[in-house]
C-alpha positions as CSV (number, residue, x, y, z in Angstrom):
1,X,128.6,-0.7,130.3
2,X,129.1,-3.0,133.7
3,X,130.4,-6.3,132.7
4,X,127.5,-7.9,134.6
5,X,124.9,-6.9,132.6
6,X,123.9,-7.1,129.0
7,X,122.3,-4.3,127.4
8,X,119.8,-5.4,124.2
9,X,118.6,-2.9,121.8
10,X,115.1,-3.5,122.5
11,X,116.1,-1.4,125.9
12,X,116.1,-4.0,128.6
13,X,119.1,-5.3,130.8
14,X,119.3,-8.5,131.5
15,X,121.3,-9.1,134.2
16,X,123.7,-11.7,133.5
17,X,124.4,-13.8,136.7
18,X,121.0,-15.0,135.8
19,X,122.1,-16.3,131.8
20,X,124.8,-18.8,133.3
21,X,123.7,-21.3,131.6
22,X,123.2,-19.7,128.2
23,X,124.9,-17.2,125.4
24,X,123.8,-13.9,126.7
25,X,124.4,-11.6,124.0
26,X,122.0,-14.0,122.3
27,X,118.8,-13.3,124.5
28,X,116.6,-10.4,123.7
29,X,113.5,-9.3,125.3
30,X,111.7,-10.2,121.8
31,X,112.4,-13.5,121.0
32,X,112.8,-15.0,124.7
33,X,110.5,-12.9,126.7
34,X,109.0,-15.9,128.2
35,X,112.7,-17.0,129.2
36,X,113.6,-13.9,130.9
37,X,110.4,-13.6,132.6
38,X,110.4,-16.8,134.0
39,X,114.2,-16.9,134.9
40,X,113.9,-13.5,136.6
41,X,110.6,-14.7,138.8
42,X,112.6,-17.9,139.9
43,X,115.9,-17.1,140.5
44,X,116.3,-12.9,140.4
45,X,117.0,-10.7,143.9
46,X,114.8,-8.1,144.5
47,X,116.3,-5.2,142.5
48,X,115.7,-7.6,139.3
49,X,112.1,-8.1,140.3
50,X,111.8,-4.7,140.5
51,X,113.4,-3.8,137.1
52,X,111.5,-6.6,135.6
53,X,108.4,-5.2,137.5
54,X,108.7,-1.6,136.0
55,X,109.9,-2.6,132.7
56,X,107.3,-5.3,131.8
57,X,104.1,-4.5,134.1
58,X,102.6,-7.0,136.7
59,X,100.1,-7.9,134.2
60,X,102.9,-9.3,132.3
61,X,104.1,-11.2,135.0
62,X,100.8,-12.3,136.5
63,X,100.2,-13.9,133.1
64,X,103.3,-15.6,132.8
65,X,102.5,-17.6,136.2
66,X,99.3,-18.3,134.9
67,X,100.6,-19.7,132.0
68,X,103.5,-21.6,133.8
69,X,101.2,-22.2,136.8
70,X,104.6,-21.3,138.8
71,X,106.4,-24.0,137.5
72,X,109.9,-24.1,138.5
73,X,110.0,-21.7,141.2
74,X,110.1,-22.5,144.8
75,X,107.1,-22.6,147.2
76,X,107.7,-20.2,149.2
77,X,108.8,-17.4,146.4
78,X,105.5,-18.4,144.4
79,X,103.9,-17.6,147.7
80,X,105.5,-14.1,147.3
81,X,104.6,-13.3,144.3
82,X,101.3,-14.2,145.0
83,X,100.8,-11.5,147.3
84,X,103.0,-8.9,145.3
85,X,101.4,-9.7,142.0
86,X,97.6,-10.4,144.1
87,X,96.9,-13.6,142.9
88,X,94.0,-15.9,144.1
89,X,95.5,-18.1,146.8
90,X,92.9,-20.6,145.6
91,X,94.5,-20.5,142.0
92,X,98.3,-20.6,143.9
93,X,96.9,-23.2,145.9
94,X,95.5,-25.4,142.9
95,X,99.5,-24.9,141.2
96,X,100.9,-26.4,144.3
97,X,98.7,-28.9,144.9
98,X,99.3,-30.0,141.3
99,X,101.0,-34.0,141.6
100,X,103.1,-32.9,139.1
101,X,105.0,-30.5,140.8
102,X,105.4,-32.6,144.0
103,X,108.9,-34.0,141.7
104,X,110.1,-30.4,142.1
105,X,109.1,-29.6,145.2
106,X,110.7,-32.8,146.7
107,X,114.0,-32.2,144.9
């Protein structure tokens, strides 16, 4: 196994250059799916996307943004994903325009 990734036996790799900041052998697709999702959307390259794309559906990921109303992730890659994952630009538009998120945005 590639010491840059950590295989789970719930059979997906999650590349570890994106768990800097926590245990990795700890994280599993069940219990931190949300996690994983999330962390891959905002800070994976494209071959993550892709692995994450195939492994967990767009529906999946479409969701997740819903839920997290893109939280966290840049402008400009929540305007990718909206065209990848075809989201409503009203509904993208309506995240960004959010107050709240003018504290990240202006980071």
């Amino acid at each position: 196994m590639s010491a840059h990734i950590e295989k789970h036996a719930d059979d997906f790799t999650v590349p570890r250059e994106l768990l800097w900041d926590v245990h990795a052998p700890d994280v599993s697709w069940n219990s931190h799916r949300e996690f994983i999702i999330g962390r891959i959307l905002a800070r994976g390259d494209i071959e993550h996307i892709r692995m994450l794309c195939k492994f967990a559906g767009d529906e999946a990921l479409r969701a997740h943004l819903r839920r997290t109303r893109g939280r966290t992730m840049e402008r400009k890659r929540l305007r990718f994903f909206e065209n990848i994952l075809r989201l409503s630009s009203r509904e993208v538009d309506d995240w960004l325009a959010d107050p709240v998120r003018r504290i990240w945005d202006n980071r």
